[in-house]
N, C-alpha and C positions, 0 to 999 in steps of 0.2 A: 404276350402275343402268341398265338397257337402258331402250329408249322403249318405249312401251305409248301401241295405242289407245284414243281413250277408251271406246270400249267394253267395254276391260277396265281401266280406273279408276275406283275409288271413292272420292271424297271426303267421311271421315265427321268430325263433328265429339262429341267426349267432351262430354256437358253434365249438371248435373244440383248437389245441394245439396252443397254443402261439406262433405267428409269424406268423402263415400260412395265413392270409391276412382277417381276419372277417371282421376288420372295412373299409379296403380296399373296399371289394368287396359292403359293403354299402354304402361305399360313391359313387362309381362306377356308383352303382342303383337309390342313390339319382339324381345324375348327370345325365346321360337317363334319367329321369324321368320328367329334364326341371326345377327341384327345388333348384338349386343352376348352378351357371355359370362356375365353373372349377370342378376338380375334389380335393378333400381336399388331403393332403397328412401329412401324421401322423410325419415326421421327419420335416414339416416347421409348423405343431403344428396348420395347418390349417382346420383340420376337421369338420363336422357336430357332429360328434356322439364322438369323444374323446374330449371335450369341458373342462372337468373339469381341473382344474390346475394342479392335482398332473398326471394327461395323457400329459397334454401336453408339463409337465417337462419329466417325466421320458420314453415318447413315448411308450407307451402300455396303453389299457385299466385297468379301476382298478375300474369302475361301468359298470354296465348295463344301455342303452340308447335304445331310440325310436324314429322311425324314420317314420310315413307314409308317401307313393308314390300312386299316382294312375296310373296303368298302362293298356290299354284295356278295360277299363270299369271295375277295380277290382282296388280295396285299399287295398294294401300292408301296413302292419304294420313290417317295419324289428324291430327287436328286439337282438342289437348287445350285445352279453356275454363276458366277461373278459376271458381271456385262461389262465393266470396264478395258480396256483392251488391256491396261498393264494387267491384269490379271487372268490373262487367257489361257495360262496353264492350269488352272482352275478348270478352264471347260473343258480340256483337254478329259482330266483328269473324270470329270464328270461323265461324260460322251465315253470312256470307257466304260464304265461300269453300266452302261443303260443300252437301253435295245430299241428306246423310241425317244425322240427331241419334240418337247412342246415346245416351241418358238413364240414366245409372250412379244403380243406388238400392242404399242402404244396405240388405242383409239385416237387420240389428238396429235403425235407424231407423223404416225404411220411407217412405214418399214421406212427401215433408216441401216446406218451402215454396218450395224451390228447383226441385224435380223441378216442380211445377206450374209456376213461372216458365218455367223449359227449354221444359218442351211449348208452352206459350202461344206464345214466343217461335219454335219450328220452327215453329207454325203459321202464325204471321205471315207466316214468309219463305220459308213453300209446301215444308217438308223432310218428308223420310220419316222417322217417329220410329219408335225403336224401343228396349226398354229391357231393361238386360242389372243384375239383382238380384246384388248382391257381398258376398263376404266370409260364404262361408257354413260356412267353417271353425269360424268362433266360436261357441260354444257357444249366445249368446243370441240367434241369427241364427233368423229364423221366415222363412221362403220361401212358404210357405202363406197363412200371415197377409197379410205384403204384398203376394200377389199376388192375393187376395181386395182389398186396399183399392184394388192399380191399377186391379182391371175398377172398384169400386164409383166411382172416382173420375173415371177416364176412358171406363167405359161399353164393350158390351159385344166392341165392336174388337178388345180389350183378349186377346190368342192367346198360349197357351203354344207353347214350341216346343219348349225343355230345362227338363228339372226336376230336382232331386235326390229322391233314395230316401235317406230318412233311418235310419240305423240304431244304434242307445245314443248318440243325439246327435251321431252324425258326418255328415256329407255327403260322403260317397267316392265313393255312384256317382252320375250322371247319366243322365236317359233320354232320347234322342232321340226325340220323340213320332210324327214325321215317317215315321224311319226305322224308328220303334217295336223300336229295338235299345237296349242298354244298356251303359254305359261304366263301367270301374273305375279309382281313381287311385290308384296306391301310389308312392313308393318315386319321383317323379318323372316317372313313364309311366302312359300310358292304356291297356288293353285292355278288348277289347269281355267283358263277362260275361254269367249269365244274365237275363232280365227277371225283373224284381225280383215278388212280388207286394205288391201296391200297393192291394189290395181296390174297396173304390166308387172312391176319391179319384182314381184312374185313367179309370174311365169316365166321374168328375164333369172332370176335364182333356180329353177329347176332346169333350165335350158344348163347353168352353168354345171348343175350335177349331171345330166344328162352327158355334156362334154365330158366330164370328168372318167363318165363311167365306162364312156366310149371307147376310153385312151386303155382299158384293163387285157381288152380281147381282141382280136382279128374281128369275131363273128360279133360284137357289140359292135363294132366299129362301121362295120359294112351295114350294120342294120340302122345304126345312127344315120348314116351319109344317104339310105336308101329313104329315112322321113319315116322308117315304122317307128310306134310307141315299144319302150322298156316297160316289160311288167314288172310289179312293184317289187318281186322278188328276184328279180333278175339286177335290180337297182342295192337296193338291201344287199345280194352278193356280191356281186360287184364293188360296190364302195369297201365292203369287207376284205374282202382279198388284193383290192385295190393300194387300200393303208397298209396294210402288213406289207406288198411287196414293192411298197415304193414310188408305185404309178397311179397314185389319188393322195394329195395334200388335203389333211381337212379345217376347215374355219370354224370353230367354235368361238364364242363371243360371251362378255358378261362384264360384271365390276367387283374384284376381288374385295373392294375397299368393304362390297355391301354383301357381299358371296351371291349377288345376283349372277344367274349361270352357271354359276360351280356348281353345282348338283346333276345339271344335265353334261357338263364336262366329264366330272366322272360315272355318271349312267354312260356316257359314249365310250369313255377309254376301255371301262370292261369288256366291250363287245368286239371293239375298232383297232385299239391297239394291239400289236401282237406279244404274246406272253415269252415268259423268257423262254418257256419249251419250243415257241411256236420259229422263234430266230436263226434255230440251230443249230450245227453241232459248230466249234468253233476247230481252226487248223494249228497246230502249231509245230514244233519240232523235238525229234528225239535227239539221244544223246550222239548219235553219228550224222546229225543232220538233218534227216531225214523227214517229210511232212506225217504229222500225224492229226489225225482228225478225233477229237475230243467232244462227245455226245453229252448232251444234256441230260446227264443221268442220273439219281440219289444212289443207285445200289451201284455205280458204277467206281472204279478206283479215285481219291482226290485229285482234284488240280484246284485251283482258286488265282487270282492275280489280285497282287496290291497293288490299290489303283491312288491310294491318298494314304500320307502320313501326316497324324501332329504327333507335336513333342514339346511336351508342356515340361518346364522346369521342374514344378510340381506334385501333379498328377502322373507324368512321368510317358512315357511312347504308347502312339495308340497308331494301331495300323487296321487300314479299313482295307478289306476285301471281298471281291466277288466270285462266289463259286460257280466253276463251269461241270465240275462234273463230282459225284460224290458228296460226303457231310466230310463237313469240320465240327469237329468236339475236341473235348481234352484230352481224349482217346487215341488220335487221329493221329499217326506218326506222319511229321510231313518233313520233305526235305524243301532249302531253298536250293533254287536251280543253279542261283549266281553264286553262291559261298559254297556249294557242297555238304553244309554242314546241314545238321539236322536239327530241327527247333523243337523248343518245347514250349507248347502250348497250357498253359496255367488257368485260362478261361475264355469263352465265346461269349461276344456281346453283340447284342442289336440297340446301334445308336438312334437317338431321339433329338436330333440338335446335342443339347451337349450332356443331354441324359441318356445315360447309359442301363439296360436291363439283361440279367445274366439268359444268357439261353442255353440251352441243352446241348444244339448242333444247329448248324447253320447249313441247309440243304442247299441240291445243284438250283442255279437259277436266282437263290437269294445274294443278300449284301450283309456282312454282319463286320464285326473290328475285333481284333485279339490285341490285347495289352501287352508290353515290354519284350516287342521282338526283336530284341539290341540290335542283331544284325542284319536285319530288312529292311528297304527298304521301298518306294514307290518304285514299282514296275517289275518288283521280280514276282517268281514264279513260286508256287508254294506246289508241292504234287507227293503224291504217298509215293514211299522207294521204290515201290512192286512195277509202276510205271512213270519211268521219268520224264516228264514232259518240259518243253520250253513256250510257254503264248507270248502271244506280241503284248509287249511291254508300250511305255506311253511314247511319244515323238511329241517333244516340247519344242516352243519356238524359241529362238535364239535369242539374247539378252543382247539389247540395239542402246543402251545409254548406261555409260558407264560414267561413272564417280572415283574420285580417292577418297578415303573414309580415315579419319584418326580421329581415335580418344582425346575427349577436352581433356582428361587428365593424362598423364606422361606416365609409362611405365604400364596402362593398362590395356595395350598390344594382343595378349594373350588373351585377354577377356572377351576384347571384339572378334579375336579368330572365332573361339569356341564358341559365341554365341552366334557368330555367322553360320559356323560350320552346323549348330541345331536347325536355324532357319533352314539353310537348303538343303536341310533333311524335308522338312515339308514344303518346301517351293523348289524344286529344282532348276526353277528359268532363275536360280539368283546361283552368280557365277561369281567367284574371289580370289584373291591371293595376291602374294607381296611381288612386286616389279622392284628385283633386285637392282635395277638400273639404277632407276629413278627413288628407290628407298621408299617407295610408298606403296598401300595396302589398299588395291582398286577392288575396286565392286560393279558389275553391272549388271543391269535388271533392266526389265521390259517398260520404265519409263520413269516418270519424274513422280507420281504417286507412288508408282512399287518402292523408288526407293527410301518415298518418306514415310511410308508402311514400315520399310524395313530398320530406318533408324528410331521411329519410335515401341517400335519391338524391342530391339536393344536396348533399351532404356529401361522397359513396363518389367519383361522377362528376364533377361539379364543383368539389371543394374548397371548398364553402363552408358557413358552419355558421348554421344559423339557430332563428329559435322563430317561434310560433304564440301568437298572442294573440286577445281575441275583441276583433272590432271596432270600434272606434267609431261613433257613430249621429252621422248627418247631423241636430239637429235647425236650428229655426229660433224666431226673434223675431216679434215682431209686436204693435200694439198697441191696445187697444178703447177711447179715449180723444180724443178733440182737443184740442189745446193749440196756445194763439199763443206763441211765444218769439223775444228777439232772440238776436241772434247779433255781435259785434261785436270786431273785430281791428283794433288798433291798435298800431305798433312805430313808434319813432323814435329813427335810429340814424347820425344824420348823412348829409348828402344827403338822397336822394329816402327817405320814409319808408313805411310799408305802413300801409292802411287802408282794412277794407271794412265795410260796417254794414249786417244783412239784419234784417228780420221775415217770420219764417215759421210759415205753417200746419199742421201734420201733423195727419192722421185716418186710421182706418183706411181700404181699400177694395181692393176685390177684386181683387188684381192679383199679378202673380210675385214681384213685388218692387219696385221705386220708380215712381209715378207722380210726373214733375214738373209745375206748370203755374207759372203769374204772373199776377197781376192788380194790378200796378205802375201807377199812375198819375201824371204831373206830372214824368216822369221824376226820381224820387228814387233809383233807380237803372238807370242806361243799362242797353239792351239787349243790349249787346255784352260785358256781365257775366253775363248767365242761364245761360251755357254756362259760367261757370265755377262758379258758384252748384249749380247741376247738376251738373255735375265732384266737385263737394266732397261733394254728400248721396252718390252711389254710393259714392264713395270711403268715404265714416262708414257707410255701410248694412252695409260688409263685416262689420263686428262690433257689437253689441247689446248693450245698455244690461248685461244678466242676465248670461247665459254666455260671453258675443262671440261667438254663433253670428248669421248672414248673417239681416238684417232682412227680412220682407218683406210686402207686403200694406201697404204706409205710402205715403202721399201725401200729398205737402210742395208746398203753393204759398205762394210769393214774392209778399208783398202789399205789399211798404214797405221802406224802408230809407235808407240815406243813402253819399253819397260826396265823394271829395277831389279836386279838379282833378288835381293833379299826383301823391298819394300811392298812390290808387288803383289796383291794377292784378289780373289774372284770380290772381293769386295769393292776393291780400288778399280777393277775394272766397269763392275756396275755403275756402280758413282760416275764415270768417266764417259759411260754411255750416256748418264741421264744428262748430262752436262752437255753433251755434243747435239742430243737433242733438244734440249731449251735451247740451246745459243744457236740452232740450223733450223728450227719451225719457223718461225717470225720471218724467215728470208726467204722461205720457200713458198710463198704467195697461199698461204690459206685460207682456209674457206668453211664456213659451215653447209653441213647438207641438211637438208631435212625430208621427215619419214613420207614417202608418198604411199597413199591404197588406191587398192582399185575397187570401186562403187557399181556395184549393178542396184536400181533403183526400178521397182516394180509398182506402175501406177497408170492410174485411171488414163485415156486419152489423151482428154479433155486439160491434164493437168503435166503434160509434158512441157509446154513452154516457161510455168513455173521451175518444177526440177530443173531446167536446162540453165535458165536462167543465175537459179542459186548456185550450183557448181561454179558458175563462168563467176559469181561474186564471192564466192570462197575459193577465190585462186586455182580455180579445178578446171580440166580440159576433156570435153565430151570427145567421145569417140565413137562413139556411134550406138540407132538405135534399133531393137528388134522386136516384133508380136511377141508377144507372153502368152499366157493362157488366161480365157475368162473376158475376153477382151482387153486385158493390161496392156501396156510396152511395159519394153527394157531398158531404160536410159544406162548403156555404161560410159563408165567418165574418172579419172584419176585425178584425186582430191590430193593435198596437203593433209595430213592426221592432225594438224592443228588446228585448223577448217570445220573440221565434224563431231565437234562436240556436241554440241547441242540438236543438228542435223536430225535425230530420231522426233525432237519434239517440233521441229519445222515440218516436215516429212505428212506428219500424222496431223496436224492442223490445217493444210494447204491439199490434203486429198481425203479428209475425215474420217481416216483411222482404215480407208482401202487399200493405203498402200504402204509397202514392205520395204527391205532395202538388204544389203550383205556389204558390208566395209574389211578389208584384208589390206594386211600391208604389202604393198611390194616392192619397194626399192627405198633408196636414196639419193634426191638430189640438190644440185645448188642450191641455197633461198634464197631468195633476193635481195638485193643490200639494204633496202628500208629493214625490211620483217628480220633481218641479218645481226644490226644493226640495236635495233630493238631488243632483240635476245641477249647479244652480247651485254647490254647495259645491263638487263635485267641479271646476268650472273653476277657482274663484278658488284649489284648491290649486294645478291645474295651471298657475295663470298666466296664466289665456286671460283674464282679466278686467281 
């Protein structure tokens, strides 16, 4: 593929709800394009861009792929996103590297809760949206309908630009509103036919670009409201400069399955979308802090940001990156901004799905991937030493549904770290490590697919087989009681014998876990035994009278006791603590506590009585609600951590994937004697007792 300025590169990224045809519609593009011979289709697992195993098993994307086209003198870098929500660090990662979002909507859906997600998401990270209605071959496909709910939804921006002429339920032609010609598809091919008659619904769609164009300028605006006509060129600019900065959405329409419209999709994006030159210069920071502004430049010094890593057992690290300013070649001394170190670059490649083509350099504005950069990874910063620049790296969403993970086989511990630890080299929303508490190796991920993604990964790539359990709750002891108890060890075993003899205090009081003191008088036991006296109660604190779960809130002073000249020693007096401990817990009215968080729960209106509801049935106690943004509430409310397990997958079926949640621990307290009760049984099966 030749070099291209950036001013003839467009970086778009496919976004939108799960099903609505993203990868469709790229394979469609790839296909016109003359870069593949058929069109792939994701149920014979034939695609460019869903390539990876666990796509082509479960037919949905589950990474983010790259795909360049040249079309008209312009290279197209599509940039296909995962729609499912457990995979939204995909879009994440995609919506960095692009400078416009097509928003693919289902013709027979319609915007659904993903298409809003997408747009939110462009807007966050300053892209030109624009939304192309699919699959209007099928019969129950309504293009009208949903293009009536985009504007109602996203307001009046909201510009046709191709539409279909429906005729006994088919969508053959399309009309170029722009061009105000019309297109037919039969048989494979496009020719132009005559304009359709289209009665009002025609002058109701030019009314709608008219609104649209109105929203670009003051003096459009005033000339709108005044009832004058927009001359054709005035419309033409307008939608132009409209797209590029934000304030004109366009509607492009068609059926990926049959590349009906794709052709005039990408005759538009060439003119309509704006190029990587035309986005800007991008800001970031120097090495004192400081902002620094980074132009889109070839002859200017490197920067680039890695926006996606794999790491294939195999084939071995492949880091995909977009250059903001400069080339990259093997030439190119680049530092990484997070390591200090300086990389070396061994080859530039521009990916195809999962074919790879060696390039020369990769210019400012393009996407290309460097192999085996050990110590990169997604979101740093690549930049020549001459100027050391910092960009803004990705902002992934928090990992809401956690698992414990063991190997069916024993001993192979080590195997699941390291193959986790390659995973969240390329997913970084996948979060791990051992809960020393509780002795088990938790995992969380953005939902109940990511993480059976993530175990059958494990499996395909690393050979190793595991399961998913829910996991254990950290709780604790503690006890609302004071009690004097001795404590007394005594062995005689020839020679020197053991013998230590304590009386101690325990009461409750406000503390993490062991407060010790003394109040020994007449030396009945020396001082140079406290520390082991001490030694002994941490040591017995570790497990609790009840479940053997970690005591705490207990404070033990040493007021008496007795000892031996010769038999005595820090040993005997541990032993003597732990003794005084077991025989003074069980009197001193114990209790288990358990872990409470606190929930801020970010959801639709309409769907507060739900959320409130579930809390008050997961033993949780609301506390009050506030406006969010976007139209959400806040429901916060302090849950049980034994309550919210599952909660991300309730959460996101009861408000259709709109709404969010943040769970944090923060305290401990009583449980209730049923739930109490329960737990206790459950240790003395398991033994812990």
């Amino acid at each position: 593929m030749k070099q291209y300025d950036a001013k003839k590169i467009l970086n778009i990224a496919l976004a939108g709800h799960s099903g609505a045809g993203k990868t469709s519609v790229a394979e469609s593009m790839i296909y016109l394009a003359g870069l593949s011979d058929r069109i792939g289709k994701i149920a014979d697992g034939n695609t460019v861009l869903d390539y990876d195993p666990e796509e082509i098993k479960r037919k949905v994307s589950v990474i983010t792929a790259v795909a360049p086209i040249e079309w008209k003198n312009t290279k197209i870098n599509i940039i296909d996103t995962p729609g499912l929500f457990d995979f939204e660090g995909g879009v994440r990662e995609g919506m960095r590297a692009a400078d416009s979002a097509l928003i693919v909507v289902s013709g027979k859906n319609g915007v659904d809760v993903g298409t809003e997600k997408a747009v939110k998401l462009a807007d966050k990270m300053g892209l030109t949206k624009m939304f192309f209605v699919n699959g209007l071959c099928d019969e129950s496909a309504r293009f009208y309908r949903v293009f009536e709910t985009l504007k109602s939804t996203f307001g009046p921006a909201v510009c046709p630009v191709i539409v279909p002429y429906i005729q006994d339920g088919k969508a053959n032609v399309y009309v170029n509103l722009f061009e105000y010609k019309a297109y037919k598809y039969e048989n494979g091919k496009m020719s132009q036919t005559d304009m359709p008659d289209m009665g009002d619904r025609l002058e109701g769609l030019r009314v709608a670009i008219k609104e649209a164009v109105a929203e670009t300028s003051e003096e459009l605006l005033d000339k709108f409201i005044m009832g004058e006509e927009f001359t054709p060129e005035e419309i033409i600019l307008g939608v132009s400069q409209g797209v590029k900065d934000g304030s004109i959405l366009p509607v492009f329409c068609g059926d990926a399955q049959n590349t009906f419209g794709i052709n005039q999709l990408l005759d538009s994006l060439t003119w309509l979308a704006p190029s990587a030159a035309d986005k800007g210069s991008e800001f970031g920071v120097d090495t004192n802090g400081d902002p620094v502004e980074i132009s889109v430049n070839e002859n200017g010094a490197a920067a680039a940001i890695v926006f996606k890593t794999v790491a294939d057992p195999f084939v071995g690290k492949l880091s995909y990156f977009k250059v903001i300013s400069g080339k990259i070649s093997t030439d190119t001394p680049l530092i990484n901004m997070r390591t200090g170190n300086q990389e070396r670059i061994t080859k530039v490649l521009i990916v195809r799905g999962k074919k790879q083509e060696d390039a020369s350099y990769v210019g400012a504005g393009d996407i290309g991937a460097i192999p085996k950069l050990q110590n990169t990874i997604t979101g740093d910063t690549l930049c020549a030493p001459t100027r050391k620049v910092v960009l803004d790296g990705i902002t992934y969403p928090n990992p809401t549904y956690t698992m414990a993970i063991y190997p069916k086989t024993k001993g192979e511990e080590e195997k699941v770290a390291a193959g986790l630890a390659k995973l969240a080299e390329e997913d970084p929303t996948i979060k791990f490590g051992m809960n020393t508490e509780t002795h088990e190796m938790i995992i969380s991920g953005m939902g109940e697919q990511h993480l059976d993604v993530i175990v059958s990964k494990l499996k395909n790539k690393y050979n190793v087989d595991v399961v998913l359990k829910e996991p254990k709750i950290a709780y604790r002891e503690t006890i609302r009681k004071k009690v004097s108890v001795q404590g007394r060890h005594k062995k005689q075993s020839g020679g020197h014998g053991q013998f230590g003899d304590v009386w101690i205090e325990f009461e409750p009081c406000d503390c993490d876990d062991l407060e010790f003191a003394e109040r020994v008088v007449g030396g009945a036991v020396p001082k140079g035994f406290f520390p082991a006296v001490e030694k002994g109660l941490r040591d017995a604190i570790q497990k609790g009278p009840l479940a053997g779960y970690p005591v705490v809130g207990l404070k033990a002073t040493l007021y008496d006791g007795s000892y031996h000249p010769v038999d005595s020693s820090e040993m005997s007096f541990k032993m003597a603590a732990a003794i005084a401990y077991k025989n003074g817990m069980p009197q001193a009215n114990p209790t288990l506590l358990e872990p409470i968080g606190s929930l801020k729960a970010m959801v639709p209106d309409n769907n507060m009585g739900d959320i409130m509801g579930e809390v008050t049935k997961r033993r949780g106690r609301v506390l009050g609600m506030t406006p969010g943004e976007d139209g959400m509430q806040v429901v916060e409310a302090e849950v049980p951590m034994a309550e919210m397990h599952d909660f991300s997958t309730y959460i996101r079926q009861v408000t259709q994937g709109r709404g969010s949640f943040t769970f944090e621990f923060t305290r401990y307290e009583d449980a209730p004697a049923n739930i109490a009760q329960k737990i206790i049984e459950n240790a003395k099966n398991e033994g812990n007792v």
